[in-house]
DRENLUMVO-510348 format. One line per field, with one value per atom (N, C-alpha, C, O, CB): atom name; residue number from 1; y, x, z; residue in one letter. Coordinates in Angstrom, 2 decimals, m for minus. Glycine has a CB too. Layout:
% DRENLUMVO-510348
atome CA/...
num NUM/...
v Y/...
u X/...
w Z/...
residu a/...
% end
This chain:
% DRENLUMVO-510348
atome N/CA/C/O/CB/N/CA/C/O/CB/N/CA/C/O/CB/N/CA/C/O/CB/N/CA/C/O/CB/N/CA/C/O/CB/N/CA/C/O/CB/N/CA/C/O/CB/N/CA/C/O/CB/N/CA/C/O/CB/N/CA/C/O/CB/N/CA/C/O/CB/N/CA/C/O/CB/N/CA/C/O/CB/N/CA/C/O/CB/N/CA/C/O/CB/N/CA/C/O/CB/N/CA/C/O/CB/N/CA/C/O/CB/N/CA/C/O/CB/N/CA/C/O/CB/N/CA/C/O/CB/N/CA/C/O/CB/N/CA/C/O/CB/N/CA/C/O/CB/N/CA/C/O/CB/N/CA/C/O/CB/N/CA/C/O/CB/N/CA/C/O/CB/N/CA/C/O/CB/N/CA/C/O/CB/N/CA/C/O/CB/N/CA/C/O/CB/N/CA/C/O/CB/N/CA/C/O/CB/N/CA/C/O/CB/N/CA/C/O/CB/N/CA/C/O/CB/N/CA/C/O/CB/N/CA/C/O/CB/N/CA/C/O/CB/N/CA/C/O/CB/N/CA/C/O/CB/N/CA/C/O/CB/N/CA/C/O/CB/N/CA/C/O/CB/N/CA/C/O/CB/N/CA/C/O/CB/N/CA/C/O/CB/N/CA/C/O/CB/N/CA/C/O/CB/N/CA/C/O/CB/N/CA/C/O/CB/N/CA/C/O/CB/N/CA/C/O/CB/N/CA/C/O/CB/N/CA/C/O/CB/N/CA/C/O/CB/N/CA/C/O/CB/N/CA/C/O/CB/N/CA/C/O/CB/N/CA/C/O/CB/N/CA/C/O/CB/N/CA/C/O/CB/N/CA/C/O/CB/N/CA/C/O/CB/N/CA/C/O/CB/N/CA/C/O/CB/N/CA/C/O/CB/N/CA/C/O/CB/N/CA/C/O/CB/N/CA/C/O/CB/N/CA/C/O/CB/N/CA/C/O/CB/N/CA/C/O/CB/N/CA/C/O/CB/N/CA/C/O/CB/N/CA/C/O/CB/N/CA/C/O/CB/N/CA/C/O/CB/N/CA/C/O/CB/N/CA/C/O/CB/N/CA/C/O/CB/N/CA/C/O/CB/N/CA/C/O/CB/N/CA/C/O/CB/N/CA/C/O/CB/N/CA/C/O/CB/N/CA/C/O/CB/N/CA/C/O/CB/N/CA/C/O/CB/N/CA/C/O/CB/N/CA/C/O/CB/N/CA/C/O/CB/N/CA/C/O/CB/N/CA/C/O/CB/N/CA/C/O/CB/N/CA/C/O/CB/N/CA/C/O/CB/N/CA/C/O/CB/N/CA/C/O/CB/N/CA/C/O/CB/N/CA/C/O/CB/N/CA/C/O/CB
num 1/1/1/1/1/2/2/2/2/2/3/3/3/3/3/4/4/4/4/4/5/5/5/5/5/6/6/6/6/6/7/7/7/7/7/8/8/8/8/8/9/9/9/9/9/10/10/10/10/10/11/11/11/11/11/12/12/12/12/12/13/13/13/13/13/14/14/14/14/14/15/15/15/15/15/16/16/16/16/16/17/17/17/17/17/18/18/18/18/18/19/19/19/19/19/20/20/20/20/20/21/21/21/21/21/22/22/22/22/22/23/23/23/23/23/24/24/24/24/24/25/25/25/25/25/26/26/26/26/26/27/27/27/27/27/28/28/28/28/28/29/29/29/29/29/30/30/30/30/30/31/31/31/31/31/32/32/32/32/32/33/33/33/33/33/34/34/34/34/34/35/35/35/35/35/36/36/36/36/36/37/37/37/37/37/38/38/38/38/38/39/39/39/39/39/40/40/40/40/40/41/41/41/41/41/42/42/42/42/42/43/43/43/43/43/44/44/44/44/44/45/45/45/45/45/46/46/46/46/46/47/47/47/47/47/48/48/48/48/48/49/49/49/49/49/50/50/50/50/50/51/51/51/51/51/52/52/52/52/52/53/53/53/53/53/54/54/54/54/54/55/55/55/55/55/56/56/56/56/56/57/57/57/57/57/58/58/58/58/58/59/59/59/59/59/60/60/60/60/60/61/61/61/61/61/62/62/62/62/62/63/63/63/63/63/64/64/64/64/64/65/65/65/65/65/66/66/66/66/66/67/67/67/67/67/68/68/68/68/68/69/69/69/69/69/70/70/70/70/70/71/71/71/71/71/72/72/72/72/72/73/73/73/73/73/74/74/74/74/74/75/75/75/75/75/76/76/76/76/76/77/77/77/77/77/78/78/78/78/78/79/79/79/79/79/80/80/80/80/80/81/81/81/81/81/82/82/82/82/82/83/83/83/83/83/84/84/84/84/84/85/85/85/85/85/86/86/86/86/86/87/87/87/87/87/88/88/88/88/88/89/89/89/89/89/90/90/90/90/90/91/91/91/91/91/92/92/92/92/92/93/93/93/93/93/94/94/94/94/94/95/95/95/95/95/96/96/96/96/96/97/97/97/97/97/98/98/98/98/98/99/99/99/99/99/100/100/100/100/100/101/101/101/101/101/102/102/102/102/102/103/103/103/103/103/104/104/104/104/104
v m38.67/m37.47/m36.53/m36.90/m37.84/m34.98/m34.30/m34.06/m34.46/m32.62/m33.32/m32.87/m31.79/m31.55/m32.78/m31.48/m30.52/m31.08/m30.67/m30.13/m32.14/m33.10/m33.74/m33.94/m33.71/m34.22/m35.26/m34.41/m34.90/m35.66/m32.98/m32.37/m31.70/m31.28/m30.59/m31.75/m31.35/m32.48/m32.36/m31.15/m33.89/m35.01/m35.07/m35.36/m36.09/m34.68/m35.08/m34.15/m34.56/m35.49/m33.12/m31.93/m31.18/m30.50/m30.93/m31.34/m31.38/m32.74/m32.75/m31.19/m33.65/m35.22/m36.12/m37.03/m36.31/m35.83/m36.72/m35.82/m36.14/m37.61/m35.00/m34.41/m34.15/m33.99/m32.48/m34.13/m33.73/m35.24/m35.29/m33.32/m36.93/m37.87/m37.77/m37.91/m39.14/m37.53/m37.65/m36.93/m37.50/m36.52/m35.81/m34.81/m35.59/m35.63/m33.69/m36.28/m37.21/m38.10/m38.22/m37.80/m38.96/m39.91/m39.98/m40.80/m40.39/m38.93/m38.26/m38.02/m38.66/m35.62/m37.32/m37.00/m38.23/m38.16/m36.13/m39.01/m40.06/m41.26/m42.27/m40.44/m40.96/m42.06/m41.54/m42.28/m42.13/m40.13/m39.36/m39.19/m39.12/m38.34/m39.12/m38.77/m39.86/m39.92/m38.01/m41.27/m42.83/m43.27/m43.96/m44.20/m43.00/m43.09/m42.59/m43.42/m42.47/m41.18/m40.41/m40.94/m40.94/m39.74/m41.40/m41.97/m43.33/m43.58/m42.29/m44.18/m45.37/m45.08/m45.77/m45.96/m43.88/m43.86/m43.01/m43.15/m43.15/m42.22/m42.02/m42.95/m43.12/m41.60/m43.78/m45.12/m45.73/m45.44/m45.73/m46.15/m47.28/m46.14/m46.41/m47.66/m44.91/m43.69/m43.65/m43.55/m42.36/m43.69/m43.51/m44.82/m44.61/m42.96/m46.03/m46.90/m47.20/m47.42/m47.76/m47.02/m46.97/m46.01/m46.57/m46.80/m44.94/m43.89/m44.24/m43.55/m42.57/m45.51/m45.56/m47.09/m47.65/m45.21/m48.13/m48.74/m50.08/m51.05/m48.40/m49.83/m51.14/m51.38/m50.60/m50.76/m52.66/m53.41/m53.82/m54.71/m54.58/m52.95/m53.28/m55.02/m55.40/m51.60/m55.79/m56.91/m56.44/m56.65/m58.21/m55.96/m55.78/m54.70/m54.14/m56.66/m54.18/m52.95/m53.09/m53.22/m51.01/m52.96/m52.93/m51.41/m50.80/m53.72/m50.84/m49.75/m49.97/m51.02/m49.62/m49.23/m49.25/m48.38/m47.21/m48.92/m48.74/m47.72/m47.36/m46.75/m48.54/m47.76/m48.11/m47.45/m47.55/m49.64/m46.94/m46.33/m47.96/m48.91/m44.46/m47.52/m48.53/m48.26/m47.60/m50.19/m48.96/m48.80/m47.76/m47.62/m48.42/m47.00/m45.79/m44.70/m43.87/m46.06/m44.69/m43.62/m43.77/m43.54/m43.83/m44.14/m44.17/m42.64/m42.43/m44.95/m42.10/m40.17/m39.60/m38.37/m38.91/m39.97/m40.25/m40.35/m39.30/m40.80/m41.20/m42.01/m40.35/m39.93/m44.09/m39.86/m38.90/m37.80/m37.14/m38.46/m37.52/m36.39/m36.88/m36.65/m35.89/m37.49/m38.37/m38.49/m38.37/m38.03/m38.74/m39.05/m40.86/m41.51/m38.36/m41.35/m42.40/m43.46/m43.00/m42.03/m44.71/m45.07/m46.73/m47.22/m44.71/m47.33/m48.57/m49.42/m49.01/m48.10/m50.87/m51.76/m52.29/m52.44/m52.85/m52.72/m53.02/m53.72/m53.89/m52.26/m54.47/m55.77/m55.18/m54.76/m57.22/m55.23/m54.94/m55.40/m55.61/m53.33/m55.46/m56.27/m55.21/m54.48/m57.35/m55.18/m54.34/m55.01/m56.20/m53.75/m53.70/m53.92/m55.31/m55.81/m52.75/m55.87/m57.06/m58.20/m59.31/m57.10/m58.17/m59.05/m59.35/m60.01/m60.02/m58.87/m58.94/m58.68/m57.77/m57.84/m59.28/m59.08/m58.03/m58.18/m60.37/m56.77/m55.56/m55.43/m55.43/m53.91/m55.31/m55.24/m53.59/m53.05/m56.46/m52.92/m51.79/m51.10/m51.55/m51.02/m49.62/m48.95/m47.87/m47.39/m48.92/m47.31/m46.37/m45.17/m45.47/m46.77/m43.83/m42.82/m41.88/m41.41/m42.11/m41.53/m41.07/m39.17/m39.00/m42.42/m38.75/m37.17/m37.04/m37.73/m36.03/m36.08/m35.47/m34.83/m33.75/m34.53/m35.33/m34.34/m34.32/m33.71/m33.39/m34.86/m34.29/m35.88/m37.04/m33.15/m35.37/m36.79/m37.08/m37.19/m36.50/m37.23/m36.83/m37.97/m38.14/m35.85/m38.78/m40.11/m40.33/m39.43/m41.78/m41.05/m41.57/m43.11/m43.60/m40.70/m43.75/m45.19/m45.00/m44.35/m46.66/m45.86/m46.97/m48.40/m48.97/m46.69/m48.76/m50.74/m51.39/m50.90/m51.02/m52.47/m53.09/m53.71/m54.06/m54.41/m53.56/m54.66/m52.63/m52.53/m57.65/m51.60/m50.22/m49.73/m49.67/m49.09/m49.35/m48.79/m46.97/m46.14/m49.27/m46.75/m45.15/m44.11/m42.92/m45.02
u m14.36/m13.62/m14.52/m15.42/m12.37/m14.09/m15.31/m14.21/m13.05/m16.23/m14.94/m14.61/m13.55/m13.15/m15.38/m13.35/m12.27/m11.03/m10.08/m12.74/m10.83/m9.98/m9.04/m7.92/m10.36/m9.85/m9.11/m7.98/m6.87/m10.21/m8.26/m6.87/m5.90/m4.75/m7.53/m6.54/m5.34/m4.64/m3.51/m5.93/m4.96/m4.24/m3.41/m2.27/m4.70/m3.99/m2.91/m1.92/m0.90/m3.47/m2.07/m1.26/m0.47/0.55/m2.27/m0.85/m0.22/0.58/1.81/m1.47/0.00/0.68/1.38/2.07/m0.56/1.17/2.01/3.35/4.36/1.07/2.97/4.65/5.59/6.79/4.52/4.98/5.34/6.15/7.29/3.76/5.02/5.79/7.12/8.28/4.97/6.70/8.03/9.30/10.37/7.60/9.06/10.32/11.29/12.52/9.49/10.22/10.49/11.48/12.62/9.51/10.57/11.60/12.91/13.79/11.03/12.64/14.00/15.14/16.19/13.29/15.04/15.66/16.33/17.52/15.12/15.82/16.27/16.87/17.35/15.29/16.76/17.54/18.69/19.66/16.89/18.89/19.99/20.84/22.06/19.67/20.03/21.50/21.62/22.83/21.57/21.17/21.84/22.65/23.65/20.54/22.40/23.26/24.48/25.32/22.82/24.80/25.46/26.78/28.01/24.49/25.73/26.51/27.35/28.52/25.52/26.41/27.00/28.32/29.25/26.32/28.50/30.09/30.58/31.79/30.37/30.05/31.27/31.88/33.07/30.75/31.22/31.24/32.74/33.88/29.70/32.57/33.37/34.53/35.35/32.46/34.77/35.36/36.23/37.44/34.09/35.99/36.31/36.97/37.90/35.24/36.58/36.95/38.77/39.93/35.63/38.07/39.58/40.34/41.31/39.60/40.49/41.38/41.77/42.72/40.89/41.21/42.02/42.43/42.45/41.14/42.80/43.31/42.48/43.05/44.73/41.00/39.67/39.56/39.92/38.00/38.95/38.34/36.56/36.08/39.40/36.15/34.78/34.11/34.05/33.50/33.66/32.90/31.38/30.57/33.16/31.20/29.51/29.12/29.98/28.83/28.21/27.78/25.83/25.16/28.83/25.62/24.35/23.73/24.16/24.48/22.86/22.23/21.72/21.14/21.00/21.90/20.58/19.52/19.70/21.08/18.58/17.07/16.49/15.45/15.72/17.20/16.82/17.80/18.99/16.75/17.51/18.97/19.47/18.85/18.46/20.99/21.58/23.58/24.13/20.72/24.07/25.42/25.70/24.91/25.76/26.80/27.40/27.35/28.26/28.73/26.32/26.01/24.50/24.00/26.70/23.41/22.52/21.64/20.45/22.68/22.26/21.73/22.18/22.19/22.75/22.47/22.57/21.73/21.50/22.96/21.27/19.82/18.58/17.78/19.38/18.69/17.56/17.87/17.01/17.37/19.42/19.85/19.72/20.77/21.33/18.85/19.14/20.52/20.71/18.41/21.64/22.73/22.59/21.73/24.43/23.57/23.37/24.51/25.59/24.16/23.94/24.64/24.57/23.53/24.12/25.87/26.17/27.42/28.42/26.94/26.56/27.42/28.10/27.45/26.70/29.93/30.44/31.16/31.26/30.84/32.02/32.54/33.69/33.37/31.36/35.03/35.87/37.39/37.77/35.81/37.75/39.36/40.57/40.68/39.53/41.43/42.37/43.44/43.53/42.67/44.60/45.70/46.57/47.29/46.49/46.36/47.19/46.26/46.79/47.83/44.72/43.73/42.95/41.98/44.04/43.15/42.44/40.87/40.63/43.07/40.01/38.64/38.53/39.28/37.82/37.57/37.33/35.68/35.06/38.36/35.20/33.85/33.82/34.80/32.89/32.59/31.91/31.11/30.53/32.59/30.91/29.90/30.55/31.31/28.57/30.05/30.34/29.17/28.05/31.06/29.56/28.60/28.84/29.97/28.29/27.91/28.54/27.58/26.39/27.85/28.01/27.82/26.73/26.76/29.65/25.93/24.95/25.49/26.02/24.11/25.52/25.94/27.39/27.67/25.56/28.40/29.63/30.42/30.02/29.79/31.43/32.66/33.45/34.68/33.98/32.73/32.68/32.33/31.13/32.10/33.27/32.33/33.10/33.89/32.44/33.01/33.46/33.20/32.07/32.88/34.31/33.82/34.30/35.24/34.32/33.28/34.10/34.23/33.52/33.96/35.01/35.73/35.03/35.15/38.21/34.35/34.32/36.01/37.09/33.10/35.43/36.77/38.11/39.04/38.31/37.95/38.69/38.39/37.30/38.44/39.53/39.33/39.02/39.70/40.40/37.91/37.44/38.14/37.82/35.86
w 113.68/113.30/112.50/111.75/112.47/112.82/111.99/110.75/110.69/112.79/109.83/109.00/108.52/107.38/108.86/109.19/110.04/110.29/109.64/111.42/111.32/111.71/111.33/111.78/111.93/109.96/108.67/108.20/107.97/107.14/108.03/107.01/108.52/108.44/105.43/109.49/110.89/110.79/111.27/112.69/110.20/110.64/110.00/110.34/110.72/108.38/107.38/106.97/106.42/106.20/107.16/106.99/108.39/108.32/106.33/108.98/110.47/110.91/110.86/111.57/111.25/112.12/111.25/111.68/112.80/109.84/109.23/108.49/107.85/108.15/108.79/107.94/109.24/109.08/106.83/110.59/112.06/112.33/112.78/113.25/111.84/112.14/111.13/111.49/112.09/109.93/108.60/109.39/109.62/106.77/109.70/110.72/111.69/111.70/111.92/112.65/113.50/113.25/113.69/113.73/112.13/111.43/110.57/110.30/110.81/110.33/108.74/110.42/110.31/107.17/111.64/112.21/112.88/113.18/112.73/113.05/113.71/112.99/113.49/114.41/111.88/110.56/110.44/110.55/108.91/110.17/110.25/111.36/111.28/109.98/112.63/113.69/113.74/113.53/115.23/113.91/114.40/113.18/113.42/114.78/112.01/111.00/111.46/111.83/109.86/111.52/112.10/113.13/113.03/112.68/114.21/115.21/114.67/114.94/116.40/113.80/113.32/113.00/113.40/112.22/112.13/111.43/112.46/112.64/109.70/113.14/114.69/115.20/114.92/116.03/116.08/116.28/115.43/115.78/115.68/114.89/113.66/113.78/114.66/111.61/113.06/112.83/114.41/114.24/112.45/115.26/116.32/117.05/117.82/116.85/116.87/117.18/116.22/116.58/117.02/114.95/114.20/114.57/115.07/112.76/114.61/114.94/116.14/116.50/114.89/117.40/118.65/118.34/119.44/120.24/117.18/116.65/117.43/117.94/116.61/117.38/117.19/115.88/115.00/117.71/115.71/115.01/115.62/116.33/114.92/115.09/115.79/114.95/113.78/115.39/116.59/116.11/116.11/115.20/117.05/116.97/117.15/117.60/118.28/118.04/117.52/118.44/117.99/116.97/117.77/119.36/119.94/120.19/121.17/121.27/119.46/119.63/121.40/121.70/118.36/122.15/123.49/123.51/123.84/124.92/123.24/123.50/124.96/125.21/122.83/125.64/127.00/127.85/127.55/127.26/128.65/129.39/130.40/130.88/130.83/130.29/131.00/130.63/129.75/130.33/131.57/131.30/132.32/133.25/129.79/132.22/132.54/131.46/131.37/132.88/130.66/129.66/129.73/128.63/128.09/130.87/131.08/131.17/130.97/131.96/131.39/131.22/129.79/129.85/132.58/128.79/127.99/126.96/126.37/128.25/126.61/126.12/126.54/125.70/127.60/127.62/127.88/127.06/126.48/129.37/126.98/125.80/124.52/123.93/125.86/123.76/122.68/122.23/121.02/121.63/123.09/122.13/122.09/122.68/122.78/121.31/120.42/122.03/122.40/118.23/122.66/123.44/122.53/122.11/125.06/122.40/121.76/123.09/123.69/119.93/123.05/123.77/122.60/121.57/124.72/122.68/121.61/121.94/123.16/120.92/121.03/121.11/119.96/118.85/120.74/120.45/119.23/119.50/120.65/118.87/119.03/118.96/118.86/117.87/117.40/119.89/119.76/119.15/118.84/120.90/118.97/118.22/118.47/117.61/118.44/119.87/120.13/119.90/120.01/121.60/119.53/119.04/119.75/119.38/118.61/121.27/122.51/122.16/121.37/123.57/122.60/122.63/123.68/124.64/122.91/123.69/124.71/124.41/123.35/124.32/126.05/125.84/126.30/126.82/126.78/126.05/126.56/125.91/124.93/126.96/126.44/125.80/125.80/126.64/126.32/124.34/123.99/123.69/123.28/123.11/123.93/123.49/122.47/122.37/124.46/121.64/120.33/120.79/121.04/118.37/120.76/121.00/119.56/118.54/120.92/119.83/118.84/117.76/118.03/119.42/116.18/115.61/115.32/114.29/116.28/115.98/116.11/116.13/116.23/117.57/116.00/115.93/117.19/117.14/114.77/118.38/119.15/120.19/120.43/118.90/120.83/121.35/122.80/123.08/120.15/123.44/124.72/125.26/125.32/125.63/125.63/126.45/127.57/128.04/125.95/128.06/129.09/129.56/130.39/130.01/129.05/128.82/130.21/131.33/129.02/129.92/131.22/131.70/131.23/131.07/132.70/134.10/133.87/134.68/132.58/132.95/133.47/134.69/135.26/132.66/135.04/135.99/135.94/135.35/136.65/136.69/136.57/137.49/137.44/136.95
residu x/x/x/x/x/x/x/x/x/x/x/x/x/x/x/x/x/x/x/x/x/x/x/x/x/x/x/x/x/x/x/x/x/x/x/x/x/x/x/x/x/x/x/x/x/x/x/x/x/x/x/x/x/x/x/x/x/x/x/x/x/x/x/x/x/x/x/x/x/x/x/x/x/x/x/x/x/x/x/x/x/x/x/x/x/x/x/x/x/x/x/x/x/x/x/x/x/x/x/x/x/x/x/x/x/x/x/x/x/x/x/x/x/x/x/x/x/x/x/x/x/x/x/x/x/x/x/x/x/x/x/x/x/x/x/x/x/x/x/x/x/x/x/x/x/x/x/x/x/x/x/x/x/x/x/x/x/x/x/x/x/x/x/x/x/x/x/x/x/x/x/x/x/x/x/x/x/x/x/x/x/x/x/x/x/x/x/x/x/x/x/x/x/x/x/x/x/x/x/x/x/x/x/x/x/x/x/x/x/x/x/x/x/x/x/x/x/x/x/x/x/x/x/x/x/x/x/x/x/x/x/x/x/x/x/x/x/x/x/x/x/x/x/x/x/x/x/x/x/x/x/x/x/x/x/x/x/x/x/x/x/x/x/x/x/x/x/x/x/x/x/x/x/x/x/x/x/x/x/x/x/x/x/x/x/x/x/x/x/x/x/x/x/x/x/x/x/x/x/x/x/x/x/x/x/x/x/x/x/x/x/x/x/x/x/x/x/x/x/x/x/x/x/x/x/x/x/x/x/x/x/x/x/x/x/x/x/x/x/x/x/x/x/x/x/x/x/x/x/x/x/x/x/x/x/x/x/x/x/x/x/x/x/x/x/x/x/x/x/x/x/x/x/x/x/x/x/x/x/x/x/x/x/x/x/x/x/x/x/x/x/x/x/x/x/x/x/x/x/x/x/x/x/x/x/x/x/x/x/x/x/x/x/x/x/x/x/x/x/x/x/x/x/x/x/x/x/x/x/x/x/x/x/x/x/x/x/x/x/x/x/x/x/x/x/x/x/x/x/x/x/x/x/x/x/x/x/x/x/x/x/x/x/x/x/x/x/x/x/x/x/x/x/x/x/x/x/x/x/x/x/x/x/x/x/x/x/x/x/x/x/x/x/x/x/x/x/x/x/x/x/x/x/x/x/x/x/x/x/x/x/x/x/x/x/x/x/x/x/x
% end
């Protein structure tokens, strides 16, 4: 590296990664209490929920919009175990599933 280089790195690429990161702690946070927030208001009990980094599911285009896509495990009002995935919209309170074995 010349001399030159060292302060493009440090003053450029590391406050560029910090941006990166502050943004992405915040919207998946975000989504976390959509998520939960959303699940209660349609009278779940969430057991689990699985972040996906990976596209997959029926919210697989998804993942390319960075919105937040979670496989979940949660217990409805009659105690029934319900599997699926859910998508939590950018920003907003704002989410969507779809239950395995529903019909579309």
């Amino acid at each position: 590296m010349t001399a030159l280089s060292v302060p493009v790195v440090v003053f450029l690429l590391v406050p560029l990664a910090g941006m990166v990161t502050w943004y992405n702690v915040v919207r998946l946070g975000r989504a976390r209490q959509t998520l939960r927030r959303w699940l209660r208001e349609r009278g779940f009990a969430l057991v689990s929920a699985r972040l996906c980094w990976w596209p997959a599911g029926p919210f697989r285009l998804a993942i390319a919009r960075h919105q937040a896509v979670y496989r979940v495990e949660a217990r409805d009002l009659a105690g029934s175990l319900v599997r699926g995935w859910v998508c939590c919209a950018n920003f907003s309170d704002d989410a969507e599933a779809a239950w395995d074995g529903a019909d579309s």
